[in-house]
C-alpha positions as CSV (number, residue, x, y, z in Angstrom):
1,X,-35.3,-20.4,128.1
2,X,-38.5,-20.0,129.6
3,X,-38.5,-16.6,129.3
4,X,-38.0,-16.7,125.9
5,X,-40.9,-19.9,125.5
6,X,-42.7,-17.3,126.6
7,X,-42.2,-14.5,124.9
8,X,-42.5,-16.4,121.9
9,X,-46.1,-17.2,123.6
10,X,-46.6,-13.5,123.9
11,X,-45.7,-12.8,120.4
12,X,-48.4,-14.9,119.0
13,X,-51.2,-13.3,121.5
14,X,-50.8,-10.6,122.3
15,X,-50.7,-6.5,121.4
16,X,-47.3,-4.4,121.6
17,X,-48.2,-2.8,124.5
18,X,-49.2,-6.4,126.4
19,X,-45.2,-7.3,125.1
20,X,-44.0,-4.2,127.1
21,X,-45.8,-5.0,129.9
22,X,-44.8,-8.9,129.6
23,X,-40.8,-7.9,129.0
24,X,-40.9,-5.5,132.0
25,X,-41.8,-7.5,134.3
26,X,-39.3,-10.4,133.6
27,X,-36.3,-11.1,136.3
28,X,-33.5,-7.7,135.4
29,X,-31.1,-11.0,134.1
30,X,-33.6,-12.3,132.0
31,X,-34.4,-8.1,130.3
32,X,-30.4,-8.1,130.4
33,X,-30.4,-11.2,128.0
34,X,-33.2,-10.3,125.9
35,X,-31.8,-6.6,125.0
36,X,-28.7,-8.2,124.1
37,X,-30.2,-10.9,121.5
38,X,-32.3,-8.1,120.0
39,X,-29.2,-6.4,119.5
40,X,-27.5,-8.6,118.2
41,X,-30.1,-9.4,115.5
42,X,-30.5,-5.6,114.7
43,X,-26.7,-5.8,113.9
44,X,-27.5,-9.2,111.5
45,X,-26.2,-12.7,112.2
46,X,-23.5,-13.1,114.2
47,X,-24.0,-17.0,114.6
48,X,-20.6,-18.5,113.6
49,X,-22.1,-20.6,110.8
50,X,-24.3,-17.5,109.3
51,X,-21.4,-17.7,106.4
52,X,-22.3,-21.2,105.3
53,X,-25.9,-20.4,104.1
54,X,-24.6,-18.0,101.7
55,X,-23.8,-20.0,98.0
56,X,-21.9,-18.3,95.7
57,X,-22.1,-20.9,92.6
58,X,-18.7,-21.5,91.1
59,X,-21.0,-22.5,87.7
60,X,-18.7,-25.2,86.9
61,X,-17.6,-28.5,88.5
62,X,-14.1,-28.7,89.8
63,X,-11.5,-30.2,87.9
64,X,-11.0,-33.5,89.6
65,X,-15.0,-33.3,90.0
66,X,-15.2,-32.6,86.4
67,X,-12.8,-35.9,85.7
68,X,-14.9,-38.1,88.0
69,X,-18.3,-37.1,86.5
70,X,-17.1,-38.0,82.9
71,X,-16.3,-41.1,83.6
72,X,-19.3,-41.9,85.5
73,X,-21.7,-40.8,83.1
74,X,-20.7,-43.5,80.6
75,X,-20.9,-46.5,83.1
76,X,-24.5,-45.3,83.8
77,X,-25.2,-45.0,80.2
78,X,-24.3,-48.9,80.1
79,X,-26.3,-50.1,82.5
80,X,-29.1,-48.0,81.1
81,X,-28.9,-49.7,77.7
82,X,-28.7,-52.6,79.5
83,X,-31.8,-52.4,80.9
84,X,-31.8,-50.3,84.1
85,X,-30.6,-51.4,87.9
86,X,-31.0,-55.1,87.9
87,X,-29.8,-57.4,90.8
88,X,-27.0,-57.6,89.0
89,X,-25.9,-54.2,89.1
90,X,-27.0,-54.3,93.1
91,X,-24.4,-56.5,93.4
92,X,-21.7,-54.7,91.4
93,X,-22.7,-51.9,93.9
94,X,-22.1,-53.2,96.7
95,X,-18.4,-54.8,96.0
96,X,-18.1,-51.1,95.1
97,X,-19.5,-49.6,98.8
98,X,-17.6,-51.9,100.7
99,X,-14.6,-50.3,99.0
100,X,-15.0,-47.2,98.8
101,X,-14.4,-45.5,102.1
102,X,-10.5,-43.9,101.4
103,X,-10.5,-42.2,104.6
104,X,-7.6,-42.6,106.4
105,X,-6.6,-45.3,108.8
106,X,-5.2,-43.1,111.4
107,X,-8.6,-41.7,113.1
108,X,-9.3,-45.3,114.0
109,X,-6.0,-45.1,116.6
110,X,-7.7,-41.8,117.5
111,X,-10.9,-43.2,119.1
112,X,-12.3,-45.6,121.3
113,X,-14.3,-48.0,119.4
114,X,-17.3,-50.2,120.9
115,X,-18.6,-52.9,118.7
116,X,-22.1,-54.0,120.7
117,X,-25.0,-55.8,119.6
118,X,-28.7,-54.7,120.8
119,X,-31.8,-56.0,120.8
120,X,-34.1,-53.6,118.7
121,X,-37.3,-55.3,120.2
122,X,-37.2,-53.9,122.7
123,X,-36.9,-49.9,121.5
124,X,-39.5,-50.6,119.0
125,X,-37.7,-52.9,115.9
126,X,-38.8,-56.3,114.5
127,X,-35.0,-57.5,114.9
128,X,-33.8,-58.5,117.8
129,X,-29.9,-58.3,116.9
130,X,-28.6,-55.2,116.0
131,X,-25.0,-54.4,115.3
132,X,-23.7,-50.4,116.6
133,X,-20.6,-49.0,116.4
134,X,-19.6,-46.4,119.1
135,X,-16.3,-43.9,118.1
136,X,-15.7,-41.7,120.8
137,X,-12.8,-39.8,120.5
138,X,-10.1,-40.1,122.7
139,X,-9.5,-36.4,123.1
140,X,-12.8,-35.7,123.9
141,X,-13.0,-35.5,128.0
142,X,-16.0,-35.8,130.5
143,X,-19.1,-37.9,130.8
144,X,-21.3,-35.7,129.2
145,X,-20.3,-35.7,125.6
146,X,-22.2,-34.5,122.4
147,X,-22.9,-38.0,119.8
148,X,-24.5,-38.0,116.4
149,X,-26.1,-41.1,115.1
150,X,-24.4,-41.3,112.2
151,X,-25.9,-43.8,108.8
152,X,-24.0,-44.4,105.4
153,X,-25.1,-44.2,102.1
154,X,-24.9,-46.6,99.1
155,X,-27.8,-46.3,96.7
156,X,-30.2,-47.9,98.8
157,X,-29.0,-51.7,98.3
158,X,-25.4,-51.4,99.5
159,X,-23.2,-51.0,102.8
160,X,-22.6,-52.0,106.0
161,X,-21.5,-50.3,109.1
162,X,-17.8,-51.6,109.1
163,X,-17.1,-50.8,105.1
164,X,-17.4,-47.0,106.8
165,X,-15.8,-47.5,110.1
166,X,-12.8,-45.1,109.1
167,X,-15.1,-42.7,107.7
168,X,-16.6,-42.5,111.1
169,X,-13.9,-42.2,113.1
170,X,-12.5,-39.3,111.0
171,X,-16.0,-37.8,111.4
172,X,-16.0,-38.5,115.5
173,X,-12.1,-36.6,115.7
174,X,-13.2,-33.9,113.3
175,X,-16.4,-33.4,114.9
176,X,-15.6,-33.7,118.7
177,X,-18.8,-36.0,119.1
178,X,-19.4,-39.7,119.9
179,X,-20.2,-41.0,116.7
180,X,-22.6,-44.2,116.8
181,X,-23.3,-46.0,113.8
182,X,-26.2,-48.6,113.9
183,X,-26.5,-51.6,111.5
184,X,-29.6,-50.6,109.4
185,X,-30.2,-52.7,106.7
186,X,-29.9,-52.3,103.1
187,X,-32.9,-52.9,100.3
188,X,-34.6,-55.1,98.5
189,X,-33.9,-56.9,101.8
190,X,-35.5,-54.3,103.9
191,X,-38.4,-52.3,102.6
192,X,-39.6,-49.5,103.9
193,X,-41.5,-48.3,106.3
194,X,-39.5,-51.3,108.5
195,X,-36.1,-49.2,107.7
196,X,-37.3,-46.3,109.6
197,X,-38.4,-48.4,112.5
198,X,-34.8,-50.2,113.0
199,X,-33.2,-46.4,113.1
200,X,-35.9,-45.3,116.2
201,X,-34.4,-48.3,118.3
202,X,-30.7,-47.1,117.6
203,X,-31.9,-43.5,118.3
204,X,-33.6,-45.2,121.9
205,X,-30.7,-47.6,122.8
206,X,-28.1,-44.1,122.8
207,X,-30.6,-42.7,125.3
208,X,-31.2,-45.6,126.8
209,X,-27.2,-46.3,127.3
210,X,-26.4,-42.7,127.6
211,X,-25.3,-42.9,131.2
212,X,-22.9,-46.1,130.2
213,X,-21.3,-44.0,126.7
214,X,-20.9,-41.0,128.5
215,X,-23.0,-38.9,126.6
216,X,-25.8,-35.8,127.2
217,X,-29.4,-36.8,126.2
218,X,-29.8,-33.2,125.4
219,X,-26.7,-33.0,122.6
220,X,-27.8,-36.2,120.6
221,X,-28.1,-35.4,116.8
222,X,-28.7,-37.7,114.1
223,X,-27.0,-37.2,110.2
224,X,-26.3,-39.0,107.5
225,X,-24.9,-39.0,103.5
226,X,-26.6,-39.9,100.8
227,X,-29.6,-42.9,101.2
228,X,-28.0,-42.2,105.4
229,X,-29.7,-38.4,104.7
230,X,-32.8,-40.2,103.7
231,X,-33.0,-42.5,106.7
232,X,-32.2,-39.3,109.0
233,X,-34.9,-37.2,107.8
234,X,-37.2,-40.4,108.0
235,X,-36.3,-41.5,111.5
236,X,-37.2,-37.4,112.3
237,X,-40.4,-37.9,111.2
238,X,-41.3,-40.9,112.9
239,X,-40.1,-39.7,116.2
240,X,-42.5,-36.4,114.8
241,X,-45.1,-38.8,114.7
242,X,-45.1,-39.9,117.9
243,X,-44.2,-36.2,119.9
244,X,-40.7,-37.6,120.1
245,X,-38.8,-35.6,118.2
246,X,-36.9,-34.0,121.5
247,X,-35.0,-37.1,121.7
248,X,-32.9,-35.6,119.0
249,X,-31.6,-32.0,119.2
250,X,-30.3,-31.1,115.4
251,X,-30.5,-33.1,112.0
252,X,-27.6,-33.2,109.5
253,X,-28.4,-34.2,106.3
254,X,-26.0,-34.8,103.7
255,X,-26.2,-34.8,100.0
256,X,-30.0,-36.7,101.0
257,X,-31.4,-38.6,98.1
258,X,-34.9,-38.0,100.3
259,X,-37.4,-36.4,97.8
260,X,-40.0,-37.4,94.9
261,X,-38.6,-34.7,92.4
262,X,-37.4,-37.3,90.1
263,X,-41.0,-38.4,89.6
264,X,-42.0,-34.9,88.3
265,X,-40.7,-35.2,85.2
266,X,-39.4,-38.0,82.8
267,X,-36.0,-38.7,82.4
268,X,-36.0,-37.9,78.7
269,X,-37.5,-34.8,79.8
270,X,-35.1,-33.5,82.4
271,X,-33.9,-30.1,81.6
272,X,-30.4,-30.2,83.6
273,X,-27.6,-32.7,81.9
274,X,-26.8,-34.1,85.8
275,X,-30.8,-34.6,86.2
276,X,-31.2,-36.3,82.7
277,X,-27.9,-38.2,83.1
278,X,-29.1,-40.7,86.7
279,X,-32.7,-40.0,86.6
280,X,-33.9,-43.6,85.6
281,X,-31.2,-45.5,87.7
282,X,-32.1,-43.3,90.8
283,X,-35.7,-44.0,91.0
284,X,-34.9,-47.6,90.1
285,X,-32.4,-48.0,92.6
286,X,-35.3,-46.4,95.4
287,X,-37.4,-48.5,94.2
288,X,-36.1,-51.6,95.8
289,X,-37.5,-50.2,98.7
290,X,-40.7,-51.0,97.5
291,X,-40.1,-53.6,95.4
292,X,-37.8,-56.8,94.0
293,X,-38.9,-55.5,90.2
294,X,-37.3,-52.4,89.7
295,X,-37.4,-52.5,86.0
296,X,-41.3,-52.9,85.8
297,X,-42.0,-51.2,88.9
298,X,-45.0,-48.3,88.6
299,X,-44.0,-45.4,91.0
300,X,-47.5,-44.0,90.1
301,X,-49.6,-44.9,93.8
302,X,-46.2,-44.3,96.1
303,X,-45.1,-40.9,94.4
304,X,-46.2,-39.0,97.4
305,X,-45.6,-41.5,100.1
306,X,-43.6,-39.9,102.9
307,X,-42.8,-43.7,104.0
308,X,-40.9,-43.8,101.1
309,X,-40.1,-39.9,100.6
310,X,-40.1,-38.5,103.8
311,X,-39.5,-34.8,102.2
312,X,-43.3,-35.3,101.6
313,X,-44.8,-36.0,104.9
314,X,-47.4,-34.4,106.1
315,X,-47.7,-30.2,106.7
316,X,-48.7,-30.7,110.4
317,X,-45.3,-32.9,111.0
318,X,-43.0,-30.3,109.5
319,X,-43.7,-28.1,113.0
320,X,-42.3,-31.2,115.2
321,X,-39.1,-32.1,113.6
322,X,-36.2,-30.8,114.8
323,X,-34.1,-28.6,113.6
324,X,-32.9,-29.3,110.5
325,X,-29.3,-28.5,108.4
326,X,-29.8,-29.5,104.9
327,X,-26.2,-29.6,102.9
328,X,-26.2,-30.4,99.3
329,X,-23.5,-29.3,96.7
330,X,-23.6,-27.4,93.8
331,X,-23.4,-30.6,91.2
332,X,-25.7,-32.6,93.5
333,X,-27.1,-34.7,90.4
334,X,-29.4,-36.6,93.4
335,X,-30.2,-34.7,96.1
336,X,-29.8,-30.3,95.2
337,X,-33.2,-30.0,93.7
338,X,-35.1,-32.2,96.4
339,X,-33.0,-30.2,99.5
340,X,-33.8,-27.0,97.5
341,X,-37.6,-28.0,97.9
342,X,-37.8,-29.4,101.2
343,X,-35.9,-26.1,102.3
344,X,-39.3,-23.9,101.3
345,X,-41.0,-26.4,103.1
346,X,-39.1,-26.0,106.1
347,X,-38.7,-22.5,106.3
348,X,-42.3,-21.3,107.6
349,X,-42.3,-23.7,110.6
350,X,-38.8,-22.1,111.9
351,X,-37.1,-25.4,111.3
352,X,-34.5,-24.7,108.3
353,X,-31.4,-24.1,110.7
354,X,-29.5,-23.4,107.0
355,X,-29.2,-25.1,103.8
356,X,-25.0,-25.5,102.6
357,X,-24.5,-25.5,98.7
358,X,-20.8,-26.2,97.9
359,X,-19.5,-24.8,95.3
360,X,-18.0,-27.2,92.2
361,X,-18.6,-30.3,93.9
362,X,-21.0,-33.3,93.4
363,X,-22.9,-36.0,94.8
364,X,-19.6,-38.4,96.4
365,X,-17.9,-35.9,94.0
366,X,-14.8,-33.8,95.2
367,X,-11.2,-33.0,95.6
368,X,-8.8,-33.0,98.2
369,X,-9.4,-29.5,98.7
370,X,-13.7,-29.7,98.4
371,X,-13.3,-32.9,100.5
372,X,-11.3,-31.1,103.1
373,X,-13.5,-27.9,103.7
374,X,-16.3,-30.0,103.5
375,X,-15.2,-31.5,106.9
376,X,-14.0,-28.3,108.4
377,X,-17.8,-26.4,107.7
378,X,-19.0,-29.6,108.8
379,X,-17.3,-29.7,112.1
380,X,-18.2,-25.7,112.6
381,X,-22.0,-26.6,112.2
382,X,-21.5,-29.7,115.0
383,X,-19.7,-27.3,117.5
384,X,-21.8,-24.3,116.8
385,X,-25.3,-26.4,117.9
386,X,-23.9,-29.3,119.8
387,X,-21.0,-27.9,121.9
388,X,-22.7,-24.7,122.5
């Protein structure tokens, strides 16, 4: 790895000749190594998860997707006419959330399951009680074990940690990684920039504890679905902030909600039918973060706050992230366009590890069969960077 740091060094200073001179006189293992990665890259990719970057659209939803989205549609188109995302619909969501999670119950006799409470003042957080959830698999042998922090989704104003605690342990056996899933907080009860705060005491307690969860400092990833996508990529660049972002090895961000490309245009506006279709409710639904008036909220002075869109923070950040896997799918009606967008930004600093477009799916939209290759190419990209 040094050689290579240097190298990289080289590359950046130097002439072609000053390379040659720099390669040659690197240890005969280190020339060995080298010769066979340049290889290897004359030949193309021959990463195992080279295939996943490759989208080939299916231009149509699935059927079961196809079933799910039309009914959807109309329940939005009531609470639209209805007058938007109101308190009451925050609460209709979150009886929904905390029943939602259809995983099965048999990965929960699969792990080990911790159920701690921290105190987040002192890795940084206002709160001094914080509930984590820690599945480690019990197939998964040693003391040095790869973990992703892992944080749910729900439109920004619903779930809890134990409304997903299936999902988790399915994601900890599939995965073969110590899932740990820290209480964050939901709005209009947490606002940001406080949200990001609580998730850099959950990423400081694993290190912290690492020694005590038998897991390596140097394999700790955080990922997320949905508004969990958003609080990944925000918790990123707040450790970016603070040259910290080595406390995390590779970001996994799932169908992320985490960009301001709904603000671009109006809804009435919108050009694609899944765009025009959730628009409103999206950005009212964010704007809780912000706010307890959604419906007479004015997004105008936040529209480029990364505290609130983290997809927009600053140019020099984008450098100090770490990597970054963005996954989306091809009916993403949230998060598509905004992954799409923070992929270009991404891709000059070396950072974009891949971006995954399923085919025929949707946002919390899929099949048995989507559903289930969804977790196999999710499972490929944890063992291909974290079990390496």
């Amino acid at each position: 790895s040094g050689a290579a740091k240097g190298l990289t060094e080289a590359t950046v200073a130097t002439s072609e000749d000053e390379l040659r001179v720099f390669v040659a006189e690197l240890p005969a293992e280190a020339r060995a190594k080298l010769a066979k990665a340049v290889a290897a890259a004359q030949k193309g990719s021959t990463h195992p998860t080279a295939a996943l970057w490759e989208f080939k659209p299916l231009g149509k939803r699935v059927t079961e997707v196809q079933a799910q989205w039309d009914f959807i549609q109309p329940m939005w188109q009531g609470m639209v006419a209805a007058g938007g995302f109101s308190k009451e619909v925050v609460e209709q969501t979150r009886a929904f959330v905390a029943v939602m999670d259809q995983t099965s119950e048999e990965f929960l006799g699969q792990c080990d399951i911790e159920d701690a409470s921290i105190d987040g003042t002192a890795y940084g957080s206002e709160n001094s009680s914080m509930k984590v959830l820690v599945f480690t698999p019990k197939t998964l042998a040693g003391r040095s074990r790869p973990a992703q922090l892992w944080f749910h989704g729900g439109a920004f104003v619903a779930g809890n940690v134990d409304a997903f605690r299936k999902s988790c342990a399915a994601r900890a056996v599939h995965n073969q990684t110590v899932v740990i899933s820290p209480e964050i907080g939901v709005a209009p009860e947490l606002k940001a920039p406080h949200w990001f705060s609580k998730v850099i005491a959950a990423v400081k307690w694993a290190h912290a504890e690492a020694e005590r969860l038998g897991i390596d400092v140097k394999r700790i990833a955080v990922s997320g679905e949905s508004h969990g996508a958003y609080t990944g990529l925000g918790v990123c660049m707040k450790l970016a902030e603070k040259d910290e972002a080595q406390l995390v090895k590779l970001a996994v961000l799932d169908i992320p909600g985490f960009n301001n490309d709904f603000l671009m245009t109006a809804p009435e506006d919108e050009a694609g039918e899944m765009h025009k279709a959730c628009s409103k409710l999206h950005m009212q639904a964010m704007s809780y973060l912000i706010t307890d008036d959604p419906l007479t909220f004015d997004w105008a002075p936040h529209k480029s706050d990364p505290n609130i869109f983290p997809a927009q923070m600053d140019e020099k950040l984008l450098p100090k992230l770490p990597p970054i896997v963005l996954m989306t799918r091809e009916f993403d009606h949230v998060g598509k366009r905004g992954s799409e967008q923070f992929a270009q930004r991404l891709k000059p600093h070396g950072k974009l590890v891949g971006l995954y477009i399923q085919p025929g799916s949707g946002h919390g939209l899929g099949s048995a069969e989507t559903n289930a290759k969804l977790a196999e190419d999710e499972a490929l990209i944890f063992k291909s960077f974290l079990h390496a």
